[in-house]
C-alpha positions as CSV (number, residue, x, y, z in Angstrom):
1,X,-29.5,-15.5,-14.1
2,X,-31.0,-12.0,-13.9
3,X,-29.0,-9.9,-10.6
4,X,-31.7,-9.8,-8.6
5,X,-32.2,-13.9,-8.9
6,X,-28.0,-14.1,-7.8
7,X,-29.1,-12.0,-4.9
8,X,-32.1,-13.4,-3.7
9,X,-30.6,-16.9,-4.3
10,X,-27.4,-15.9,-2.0
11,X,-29.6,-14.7,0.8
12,X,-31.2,-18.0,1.0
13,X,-27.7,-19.7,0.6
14,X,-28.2,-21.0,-2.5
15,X,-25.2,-22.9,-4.1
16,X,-26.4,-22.4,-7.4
17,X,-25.7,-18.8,-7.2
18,X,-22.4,-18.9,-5.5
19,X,-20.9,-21.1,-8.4
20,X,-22.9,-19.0,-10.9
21,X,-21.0,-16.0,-9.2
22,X,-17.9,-18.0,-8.7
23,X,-17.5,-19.4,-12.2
24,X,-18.5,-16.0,-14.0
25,X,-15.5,-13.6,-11.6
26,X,-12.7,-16.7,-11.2
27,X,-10.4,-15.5,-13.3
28,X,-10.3,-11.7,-13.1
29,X,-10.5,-12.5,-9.0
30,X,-7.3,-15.4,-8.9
31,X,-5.5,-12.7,-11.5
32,X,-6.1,-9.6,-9.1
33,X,-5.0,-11.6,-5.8
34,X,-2.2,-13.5,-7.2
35,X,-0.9,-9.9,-8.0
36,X,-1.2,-8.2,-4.8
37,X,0.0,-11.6,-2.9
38,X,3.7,-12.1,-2.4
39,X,3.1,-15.8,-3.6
40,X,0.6,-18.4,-4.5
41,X,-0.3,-19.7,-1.5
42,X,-1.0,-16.1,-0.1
43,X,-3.3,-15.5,-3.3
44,X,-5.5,-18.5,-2.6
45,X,-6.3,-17.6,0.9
46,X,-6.6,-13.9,-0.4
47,X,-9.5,-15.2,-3.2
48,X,-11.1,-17.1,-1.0
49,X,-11.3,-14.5,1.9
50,X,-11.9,-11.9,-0.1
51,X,-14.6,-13.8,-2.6
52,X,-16.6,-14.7,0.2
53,X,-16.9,-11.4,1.6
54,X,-17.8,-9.8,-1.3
55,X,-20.6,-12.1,-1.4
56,X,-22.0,-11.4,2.0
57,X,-21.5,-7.9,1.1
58,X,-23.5,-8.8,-2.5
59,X,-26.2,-10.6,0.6
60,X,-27.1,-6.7,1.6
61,X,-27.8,-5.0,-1.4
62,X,-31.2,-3.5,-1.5
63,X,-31.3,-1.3,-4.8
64,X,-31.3,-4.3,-7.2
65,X,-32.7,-2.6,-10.2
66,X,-30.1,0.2,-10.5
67,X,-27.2,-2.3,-9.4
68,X,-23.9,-2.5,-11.9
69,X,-22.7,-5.9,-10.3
70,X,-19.3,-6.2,-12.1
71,X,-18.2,-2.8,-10.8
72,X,-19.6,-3.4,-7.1
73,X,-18.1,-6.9,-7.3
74,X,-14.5,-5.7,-8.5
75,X,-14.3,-3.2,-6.3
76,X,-15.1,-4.7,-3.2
77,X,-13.0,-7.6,-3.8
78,X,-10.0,-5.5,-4.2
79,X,-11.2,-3.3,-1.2
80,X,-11.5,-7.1,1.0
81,X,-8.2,-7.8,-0.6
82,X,-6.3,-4.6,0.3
83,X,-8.1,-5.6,3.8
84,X,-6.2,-8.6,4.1
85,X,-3.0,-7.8,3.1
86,X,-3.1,-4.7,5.7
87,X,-4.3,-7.5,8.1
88,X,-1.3,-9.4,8.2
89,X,0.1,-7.4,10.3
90,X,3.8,-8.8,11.0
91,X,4.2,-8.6,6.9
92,X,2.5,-5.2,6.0
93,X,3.6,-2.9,9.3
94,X,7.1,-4.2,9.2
95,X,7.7,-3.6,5.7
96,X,6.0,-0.4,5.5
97,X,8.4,1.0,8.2
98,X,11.9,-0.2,6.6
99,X,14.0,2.6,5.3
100,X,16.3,2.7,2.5
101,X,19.7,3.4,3.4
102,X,22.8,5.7,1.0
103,X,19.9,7.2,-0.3
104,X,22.2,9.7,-2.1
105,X,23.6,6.4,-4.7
106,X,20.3,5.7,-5.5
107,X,18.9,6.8,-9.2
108,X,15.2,7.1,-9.1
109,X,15.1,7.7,-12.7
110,X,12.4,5.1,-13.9
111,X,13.5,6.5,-17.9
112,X,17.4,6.2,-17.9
113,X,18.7,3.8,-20.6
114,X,18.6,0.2,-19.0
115,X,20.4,-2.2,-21.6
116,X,19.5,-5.2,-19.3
117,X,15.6,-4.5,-20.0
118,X,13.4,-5.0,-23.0
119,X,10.0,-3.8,-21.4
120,X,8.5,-5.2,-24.5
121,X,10.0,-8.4,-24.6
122,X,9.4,-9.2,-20.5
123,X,7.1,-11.8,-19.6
124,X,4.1,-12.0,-17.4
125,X,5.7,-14.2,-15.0
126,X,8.4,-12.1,-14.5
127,X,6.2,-9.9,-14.3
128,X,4.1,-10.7,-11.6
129,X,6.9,-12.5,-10.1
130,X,8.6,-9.0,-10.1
131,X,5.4,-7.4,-8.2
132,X,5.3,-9.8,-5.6
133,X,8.7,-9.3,-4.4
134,X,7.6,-5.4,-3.4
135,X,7.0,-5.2,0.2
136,X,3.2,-4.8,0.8
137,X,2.7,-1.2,1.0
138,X,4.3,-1.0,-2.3
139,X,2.6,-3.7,-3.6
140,X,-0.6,-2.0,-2.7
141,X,-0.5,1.3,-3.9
142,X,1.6,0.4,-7.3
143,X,-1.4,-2.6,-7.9
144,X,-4.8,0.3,-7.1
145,X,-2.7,3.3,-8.8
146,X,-0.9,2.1,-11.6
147,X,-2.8,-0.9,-12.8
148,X,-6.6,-0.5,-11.3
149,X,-6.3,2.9,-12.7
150,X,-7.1,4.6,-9.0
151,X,-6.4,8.3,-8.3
152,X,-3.7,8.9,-6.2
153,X,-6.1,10.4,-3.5
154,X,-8.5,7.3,-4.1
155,X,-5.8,4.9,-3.7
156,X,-4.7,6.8,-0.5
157,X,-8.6,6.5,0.9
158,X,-8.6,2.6,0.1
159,X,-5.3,2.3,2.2
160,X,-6.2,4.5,4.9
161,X,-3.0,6.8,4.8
162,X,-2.1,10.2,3.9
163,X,-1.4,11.3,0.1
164,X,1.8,12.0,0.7
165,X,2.9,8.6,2.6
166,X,1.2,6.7,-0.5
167,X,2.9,9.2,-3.4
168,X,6.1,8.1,-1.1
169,X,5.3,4.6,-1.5
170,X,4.4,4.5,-5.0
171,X,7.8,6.1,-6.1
172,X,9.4,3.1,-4.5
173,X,7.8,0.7,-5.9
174,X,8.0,2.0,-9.4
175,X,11.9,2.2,-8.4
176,X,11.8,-1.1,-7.0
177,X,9.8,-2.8,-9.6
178,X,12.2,-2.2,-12.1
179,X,15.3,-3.3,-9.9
180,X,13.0,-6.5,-9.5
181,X,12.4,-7.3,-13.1
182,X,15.9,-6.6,-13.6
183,X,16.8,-9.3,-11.2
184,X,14.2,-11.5,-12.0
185,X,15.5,-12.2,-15.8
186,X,19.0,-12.3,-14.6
187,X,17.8,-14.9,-12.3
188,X,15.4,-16.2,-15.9
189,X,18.8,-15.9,-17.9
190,X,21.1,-18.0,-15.6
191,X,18.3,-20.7,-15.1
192,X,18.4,-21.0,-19.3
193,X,22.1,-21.0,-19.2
194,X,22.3,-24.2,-17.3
């Protein structure tokens, strides 16, 4: 179905298009929300949030012709979904204001010699499992810097904070990502052993 069918066929509430829409962005959507989510449950009511506002948003384009809809539809999903994680507000602001303590023991350095870790041998569900135990700022800017490929000061736009508070935040999570992996196949390792 040609864009400006989906379009038209939206603004008249067609179902047709929705699941045309829905079927074709599924996947890519459930993968991006299940990793900026802290669990699944969070990640289905972030896809469906976020999917149906991209729609109404899809409902309001005018200049069909000239209109690249996989670019406008990923990145207003993860704009709806960086929307909704900010708007839980007793997870996000919370988070975002605890402060790591003996900050002189801690080793930033993401390329010291870790025997625990085989970053070629980890899995995706540690993975993923590892990214959704970062607190939500962290899980923000390490999802729209390191793996949608955002600029620093692009990432720092989409989160509506200062350069230097999201540079501050992705240096933790790239810290704390690792400390999460490494805890997450100790936790793998010790569910094998049993």
């Amino acid at each position: 179905m040609p864009i400006s069918e989906v379009i038209s066929g939206l603004i008249k509430n067609n179902s047709a298009a929705k699941k045309e829409l829905f079927d074709q962005y599924y996947s890519m959507f459930s993968a991006i929300a299940l990793r900026y989510s802290k669990n699944q449950a969070q990640s289905t009511e972030v896809f469906n949030t976020a999917f149906n506002l991209c729609l109404h948003q899809l409902q309001r384009q005018k200049n069909v012709p000239t209109f690249d809809l996989d670019a406008f539809m990923k990145k207003e999903f993860i704009q709806q979904t960086v929307d909704y994680i900010k708007s839980i507000r007793s997870e996000y602001y919370v988070a975002s204001t605890v402060y790591a303590t003996n900050k002189e023991n801690k080793n930033y350095d993401l390329f010291e010699y870790n025997e625990l870790i085989d970053f070629n041998e980890v899995s995706s569900e540690i993975l993923i499992k590892a990214l959704q135990q970062l607190v939500p700022s962290q899980r923000l800017i390490f999802n729209l810097h390191v793996i949608e490929n955002y600029s620093l000061q692009e990432s720092a736009q989409i989160l509506e904070a200062s350069e230097h508070t999201a540079k501050s935040n992705l240096e933790k999570a790239r810290y704390n990502f690792q400390k999460n992996i490494e805890k997450c196949l100790k936790q793998s390792q010790y569910e094998q052993s049993l």
